[in-house]
C-alpha positions in Angstrom: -27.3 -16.3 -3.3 -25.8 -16.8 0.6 -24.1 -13.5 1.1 -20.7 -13.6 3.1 -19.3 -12.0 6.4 -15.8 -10.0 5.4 -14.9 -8.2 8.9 -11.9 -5.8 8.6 -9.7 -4.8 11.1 -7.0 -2.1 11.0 -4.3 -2.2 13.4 -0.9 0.3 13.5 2.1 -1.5 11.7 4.2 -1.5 15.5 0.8 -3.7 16.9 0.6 -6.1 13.7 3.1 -9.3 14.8 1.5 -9.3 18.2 -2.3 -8.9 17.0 -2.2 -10.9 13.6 -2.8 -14.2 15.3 -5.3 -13.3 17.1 -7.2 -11.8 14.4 -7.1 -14.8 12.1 -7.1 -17.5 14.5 -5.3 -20.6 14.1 -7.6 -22.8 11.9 -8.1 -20.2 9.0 -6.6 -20.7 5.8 -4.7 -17.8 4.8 -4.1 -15.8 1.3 -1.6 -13.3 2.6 -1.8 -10.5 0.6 1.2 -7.7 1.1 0.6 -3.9 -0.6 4.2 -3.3 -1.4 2.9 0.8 -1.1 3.8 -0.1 2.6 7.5 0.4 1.7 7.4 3.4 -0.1 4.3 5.1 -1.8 4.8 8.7 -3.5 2.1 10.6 -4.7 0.7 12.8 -7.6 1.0 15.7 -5.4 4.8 14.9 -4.3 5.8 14.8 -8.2 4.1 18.0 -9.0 6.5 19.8 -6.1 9.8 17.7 -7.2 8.7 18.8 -10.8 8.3 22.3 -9.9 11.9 22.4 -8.1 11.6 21.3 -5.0 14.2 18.4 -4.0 13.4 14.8 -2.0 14.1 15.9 1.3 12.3 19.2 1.3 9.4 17.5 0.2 10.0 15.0 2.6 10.6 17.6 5.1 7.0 19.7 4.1 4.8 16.7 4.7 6.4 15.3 8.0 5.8 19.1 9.1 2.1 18.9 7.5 0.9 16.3 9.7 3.8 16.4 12.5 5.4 13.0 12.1 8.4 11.1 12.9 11.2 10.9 10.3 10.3 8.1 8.7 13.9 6.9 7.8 16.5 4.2 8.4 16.8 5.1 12.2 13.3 5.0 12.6 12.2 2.0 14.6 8.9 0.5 12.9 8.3 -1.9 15.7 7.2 0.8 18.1 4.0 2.9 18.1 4.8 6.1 16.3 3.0 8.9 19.0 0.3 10.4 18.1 1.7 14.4 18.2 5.6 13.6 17.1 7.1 17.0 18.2 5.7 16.5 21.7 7.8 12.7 22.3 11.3 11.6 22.7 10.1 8.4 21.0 10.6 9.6 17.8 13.1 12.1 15.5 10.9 14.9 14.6 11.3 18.1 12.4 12.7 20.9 14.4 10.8 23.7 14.5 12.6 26.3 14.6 12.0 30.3 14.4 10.0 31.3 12.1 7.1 33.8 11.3 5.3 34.5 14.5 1.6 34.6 13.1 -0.2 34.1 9.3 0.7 37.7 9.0 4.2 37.0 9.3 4.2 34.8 6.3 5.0 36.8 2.9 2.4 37.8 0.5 3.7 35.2 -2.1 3.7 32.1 -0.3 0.5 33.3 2.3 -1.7 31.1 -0.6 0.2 28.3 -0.7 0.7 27.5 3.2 -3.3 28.3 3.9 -3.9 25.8 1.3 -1.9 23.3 2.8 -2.7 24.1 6.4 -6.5 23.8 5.1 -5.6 20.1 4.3 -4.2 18.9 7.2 -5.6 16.8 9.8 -2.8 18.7 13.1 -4.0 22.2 14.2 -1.1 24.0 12.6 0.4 26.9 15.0 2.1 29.8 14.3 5.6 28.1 14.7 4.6 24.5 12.5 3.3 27.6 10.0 6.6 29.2 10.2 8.9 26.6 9.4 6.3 25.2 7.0 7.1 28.9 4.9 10.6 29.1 5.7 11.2 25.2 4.4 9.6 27.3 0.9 11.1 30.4 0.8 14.4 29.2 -0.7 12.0 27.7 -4.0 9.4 30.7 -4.0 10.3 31.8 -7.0 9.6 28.2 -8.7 6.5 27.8 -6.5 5.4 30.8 -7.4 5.7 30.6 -11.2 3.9 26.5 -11.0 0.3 26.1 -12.2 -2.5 25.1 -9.8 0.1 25.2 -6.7 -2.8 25.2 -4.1 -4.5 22.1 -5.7 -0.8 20.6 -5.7 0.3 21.5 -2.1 -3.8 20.5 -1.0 -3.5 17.0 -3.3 0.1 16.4 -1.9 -1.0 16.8 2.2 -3.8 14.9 1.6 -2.2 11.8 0.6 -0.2 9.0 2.0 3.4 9.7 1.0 7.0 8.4 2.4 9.2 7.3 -0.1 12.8 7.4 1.9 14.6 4.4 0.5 16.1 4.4 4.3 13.0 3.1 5.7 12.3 0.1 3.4 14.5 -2.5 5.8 12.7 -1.0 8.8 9.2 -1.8 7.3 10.1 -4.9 6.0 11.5 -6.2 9.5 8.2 -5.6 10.7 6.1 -7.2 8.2 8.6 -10.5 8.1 7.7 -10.2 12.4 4.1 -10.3 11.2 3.9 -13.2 9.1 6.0 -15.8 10.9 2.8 -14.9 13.2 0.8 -17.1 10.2 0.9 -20.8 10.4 -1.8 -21.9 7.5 -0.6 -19.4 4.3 -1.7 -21.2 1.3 -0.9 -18.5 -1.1 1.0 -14.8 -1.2 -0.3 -12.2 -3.3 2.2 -8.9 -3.9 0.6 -5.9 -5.0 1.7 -2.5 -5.9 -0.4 0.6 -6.9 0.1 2.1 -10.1 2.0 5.6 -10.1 2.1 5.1 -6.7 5.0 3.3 -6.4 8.3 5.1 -6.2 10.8 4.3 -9.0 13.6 5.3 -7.3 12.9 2.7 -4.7 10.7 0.1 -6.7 13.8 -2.2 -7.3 15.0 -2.0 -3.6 11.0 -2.6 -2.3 10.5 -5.8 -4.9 13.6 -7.6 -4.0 13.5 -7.2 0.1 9.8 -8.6 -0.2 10.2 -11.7 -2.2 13.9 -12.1 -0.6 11.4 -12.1 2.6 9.0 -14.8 1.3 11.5 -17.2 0.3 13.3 -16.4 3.5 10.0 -17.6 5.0 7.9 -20.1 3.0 10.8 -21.4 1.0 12.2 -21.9 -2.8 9.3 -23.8 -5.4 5.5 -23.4 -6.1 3.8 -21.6 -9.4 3.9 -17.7 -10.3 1.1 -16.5 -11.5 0.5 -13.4 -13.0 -2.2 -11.4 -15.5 -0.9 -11.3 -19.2 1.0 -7.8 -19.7 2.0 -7.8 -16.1 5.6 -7.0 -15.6 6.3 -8.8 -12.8 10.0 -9.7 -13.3 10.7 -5.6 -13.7 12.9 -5.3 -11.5 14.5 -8.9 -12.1 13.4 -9.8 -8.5 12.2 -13.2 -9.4 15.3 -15.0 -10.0 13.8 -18.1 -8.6 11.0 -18.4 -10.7 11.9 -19.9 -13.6 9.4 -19.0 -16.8 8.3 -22.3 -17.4 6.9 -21.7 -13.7 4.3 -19.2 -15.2 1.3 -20.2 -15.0 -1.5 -17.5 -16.8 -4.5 -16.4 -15.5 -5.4 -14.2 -18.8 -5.7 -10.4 -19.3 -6.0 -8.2 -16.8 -7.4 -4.9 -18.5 -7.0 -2.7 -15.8 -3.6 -3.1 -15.8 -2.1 0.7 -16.2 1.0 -0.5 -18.1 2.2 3.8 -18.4 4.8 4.9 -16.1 4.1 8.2 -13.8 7.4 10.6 -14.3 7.7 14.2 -12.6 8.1 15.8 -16.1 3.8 14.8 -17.3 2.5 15.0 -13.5 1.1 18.5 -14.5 -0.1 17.3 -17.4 -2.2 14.6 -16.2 -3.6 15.5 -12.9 -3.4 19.9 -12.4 -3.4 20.9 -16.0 -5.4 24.2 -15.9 -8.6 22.2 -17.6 -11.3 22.7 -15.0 -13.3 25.5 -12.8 -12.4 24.1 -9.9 -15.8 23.3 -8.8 -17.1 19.4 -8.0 -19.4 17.8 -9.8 -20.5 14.3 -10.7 -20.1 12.4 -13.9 -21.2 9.6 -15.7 -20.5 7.7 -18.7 -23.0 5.2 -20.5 -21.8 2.7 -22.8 -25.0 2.7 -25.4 -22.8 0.8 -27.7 -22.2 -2.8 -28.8 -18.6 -3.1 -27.6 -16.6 -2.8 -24.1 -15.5 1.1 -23.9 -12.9 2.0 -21.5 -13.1 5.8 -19.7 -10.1 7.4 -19.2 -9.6 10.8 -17.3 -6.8 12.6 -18.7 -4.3 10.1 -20.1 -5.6 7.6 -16.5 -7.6 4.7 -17.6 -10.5 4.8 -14.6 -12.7 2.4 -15.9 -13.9 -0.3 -17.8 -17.6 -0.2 -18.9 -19.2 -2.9 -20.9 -22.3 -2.5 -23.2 -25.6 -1.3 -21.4 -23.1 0.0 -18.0 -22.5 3.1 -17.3 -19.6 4.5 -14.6 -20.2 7.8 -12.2 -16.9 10.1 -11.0 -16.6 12.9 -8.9 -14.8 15.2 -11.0 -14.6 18.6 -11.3 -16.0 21.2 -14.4 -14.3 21.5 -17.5 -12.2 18.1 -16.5 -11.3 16.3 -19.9 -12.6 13.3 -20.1 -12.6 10.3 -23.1 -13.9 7.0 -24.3 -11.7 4.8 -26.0 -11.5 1.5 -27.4 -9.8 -1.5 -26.9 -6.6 -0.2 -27.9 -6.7 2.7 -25.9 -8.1 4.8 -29.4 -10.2 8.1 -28.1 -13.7 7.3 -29.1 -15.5 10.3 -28.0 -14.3 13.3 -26.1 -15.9 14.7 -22.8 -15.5 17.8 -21.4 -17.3 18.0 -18.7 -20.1 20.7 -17.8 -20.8 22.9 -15.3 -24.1 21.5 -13.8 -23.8 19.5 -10.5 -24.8 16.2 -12.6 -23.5 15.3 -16.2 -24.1 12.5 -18.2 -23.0 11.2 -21.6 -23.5 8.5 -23.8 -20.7 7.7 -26.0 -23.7 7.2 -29.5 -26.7 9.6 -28.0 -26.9 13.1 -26.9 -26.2 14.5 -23.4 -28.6 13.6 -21.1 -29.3 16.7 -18.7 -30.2 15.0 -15.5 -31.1 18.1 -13.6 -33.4 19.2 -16.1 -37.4 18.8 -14.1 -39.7 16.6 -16.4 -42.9 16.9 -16.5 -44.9 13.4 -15.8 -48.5 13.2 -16.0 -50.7 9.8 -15.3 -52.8 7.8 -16.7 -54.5 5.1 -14.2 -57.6 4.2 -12.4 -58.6 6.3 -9.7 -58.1 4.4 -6.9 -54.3 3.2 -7.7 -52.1 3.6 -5.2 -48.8 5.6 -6.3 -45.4 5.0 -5.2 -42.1 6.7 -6.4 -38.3 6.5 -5.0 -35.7 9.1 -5.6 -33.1 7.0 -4.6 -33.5 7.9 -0.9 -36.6 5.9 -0.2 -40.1 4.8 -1.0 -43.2 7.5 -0.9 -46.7 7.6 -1.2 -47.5 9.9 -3.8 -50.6 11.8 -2.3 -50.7 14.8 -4.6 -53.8 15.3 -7.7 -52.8 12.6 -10.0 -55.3 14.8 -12.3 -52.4 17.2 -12.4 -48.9 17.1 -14.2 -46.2 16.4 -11.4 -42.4 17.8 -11.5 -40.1 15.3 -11.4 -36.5 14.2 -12.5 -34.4 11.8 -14.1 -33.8 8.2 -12.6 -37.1 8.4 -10.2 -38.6 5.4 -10.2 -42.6 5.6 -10.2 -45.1 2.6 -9.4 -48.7 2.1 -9.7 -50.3 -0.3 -7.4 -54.2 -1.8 -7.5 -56.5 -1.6 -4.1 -55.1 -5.2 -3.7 -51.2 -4.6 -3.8 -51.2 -5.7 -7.4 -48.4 -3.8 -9.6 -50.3 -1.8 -12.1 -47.1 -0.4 -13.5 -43.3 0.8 -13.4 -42.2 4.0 -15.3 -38.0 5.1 -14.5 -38.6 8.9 -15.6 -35.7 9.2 -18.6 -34.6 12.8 -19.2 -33.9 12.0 -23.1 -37.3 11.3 -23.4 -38.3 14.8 -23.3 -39.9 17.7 -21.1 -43.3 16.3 -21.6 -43.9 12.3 -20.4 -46.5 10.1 -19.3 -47.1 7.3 -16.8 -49.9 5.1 -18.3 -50.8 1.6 -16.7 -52.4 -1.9 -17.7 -54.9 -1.3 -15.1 
């Protein structure tokens, strides 16, 4: 098949009306497609702190002082480049300072933890003022913080991912993003996206109407909705101008996540104290006759059909499931300790990292190649001797002519003992 050039280019929001045109040149058809997480996005992390007591603008407050931003908020002007270090410009509101611990030492016992894992996450060097305020911002919910499970992982998981979700910003954003696509002269179809859990609720309704006020604003009243089966997409009862007879299906989309994300199962479903802590890889094989879908938790990751399997990074102990159509738990996976794991939702555990030893069964003068997914090797060792290898290495047995003698993919299930024979 003739592959296809995609070229991406990522440009700051302020730089996006005067670079869009430029980018997508004036003869190109255009699907625009707008990620309403622009408006607003909150995070599993933000929950878990407005679950364990912590109220919106303290959280707000923690992560602009994280990662030294400008208050993102209804006087913040979008158009312009937001600087690069906020507390050092006057072209930006930024969170004051103040005076707080002079050094680490400074910070107390109880909260030391919590503001080491959150420095740890960042992406700003962190001094002893930024580490000051950043404790004294906590100190009036240290006893809640305190008393929260996994409080690192939250405060490391909430840093570490994009969050602003001040309803004050939305018109701001959106001013921008009109600026942008009167830019566009050739848009033959809009897309609207949002990420699921990732969108606030609080602001969902105010984020849904601004955008599609904006594209009829722009591209005018008429045309066909389309939407997946068991998409919600008049939620919010944005869509006043699409009448349902306008619907026009395009079938079920199954990785629609239909559950909403509250504070009150955050915990639950992304810190519960299920795993060691420690990263490891995980896969899931479908060896059965029907589609299986893996879910993490109560999140539905992945859909594998018959013969597939699906890899996570993950970490030990994690519970994971297979489930059926109707989101029925299949199998149950908690997964091990080893740096690999693998399950089959019929067979047994297949322990990847377990050695197997292979011993061959060709002419003399073959030619032996073998890949371990980093490359192609000549094997030069004494084929008259049993050689260590693992599971998934692919082995190949070639004739003095470059004829293929022979595959063999070494399958841990098959045992500690295997051989490689060929035709030749």
């Amino acid at each position: 098949e003739d592959g296809i050039t995609v070229r991406f280019s990522v440009v700051a929001l302020s730089d996006a009306p005067h670079s869009i045109s430029q980018l997508v040149g004036p003869a190109a058809d255009v699907i625009l497609d707008v990620d309403l997480d622009a408006y607003a996005t909150t995070s599993p992390g933000a929950l878990a702190l407005r679950s364990a007591g912590l109220d919106a603008s303290t959280v707000r407050r923690l992560y602009r002082l994280a990662h030294d931003l400008c208050v993102f908020d209804a006087a913040h002007d979008f158009s312009q480049a937001a600087p690069a270090e906020a507390s050092a410009s006057a072209a930006c509101a930024s969170e004051q300072l103040g005076a707080g611990p002079a050094t680490r030492r400074g910070v107390a016992d109880d909260l030391r933890d919590v503001v080491d894992a959150a420095e740890r996450a960042g992406t700003v060097p962190w001094t002893d003022e930024r580490r000051g305020a950043f404790a004294a911002t906590l100190r009036p919910f240290a006893k809640e913080i305190i008393g929260s499970i996994n409080i690192d992982e939250k405060f490391k998981q909430f840093v570490q991912q994009p969050f602003n979700d001040d309803g004050g910003a939305v018109a701001g954003v959106g001013k921008v993003l009109r600026a942008t696509i009167l830019q566009l002269d050739r848009v033959q179809a809009v897309t609207a996206v949002r990420s699921p859990f990732y969108a606030p609720s609080e602001t969902l309704e105010t984020v849904e109407c601004r955008a599609f006020a904006m594209f009829e604003e722009v591209f005018g009243v008429g045309g066909h909705l389309r939407y997946h089966d068991g998409v919600q997409a008049n939620r919010t009862g944005c869509l006043k101008r699409h009448p349902v007879d306008n619907h026009a299906s395009i079938g079920v989309f199954r990785h629609v996540e239909t559950a909403e994300l509250r504070e009150e199962d955050v915990v639950d479903r992304f810190f519960s104290e299920d795993g060691g802590g420690e990263a490891v890889e995980a896969r899931f094989l479908n060896d059965g006759e029907a589609t299986v879908h893996i879910y993490w938790r109560g999140l539905h990751l992945k859909t594998v059909e018959p013969g597939d399997e699906a890899g996570f990074k993950t970490t030990a102990g994690s519970a994971w499931s297979f489930r059926d159509e109707g989101g029925e738990v299949l199998k149950d996976v908690r997964v091990g300790q080893r740096p690999r794991n693998s399950y089959a939702l019929h067979g047994s555990i297949v322990d990847v990292d377990a050695p197997v030893e292979m011993s061959f069964a060709m002419p003399a003068d073959a030619k032996v190649v073998f890949d371990t997914g980093e490359g192609h090797f000549v094997y030069e060792g004494d084929r008259a001797r049993p050689v260590k290898t693992y599971h998934g290495h692919i082995w190949r047995a070639y004739d003095a002519l470059g004829t293929l003698l022979g595959t063999f993919t070494v399958d841990a299930s098959g045992g500690y003992r295997q051989g490689f024979p060929t035709t030749g």
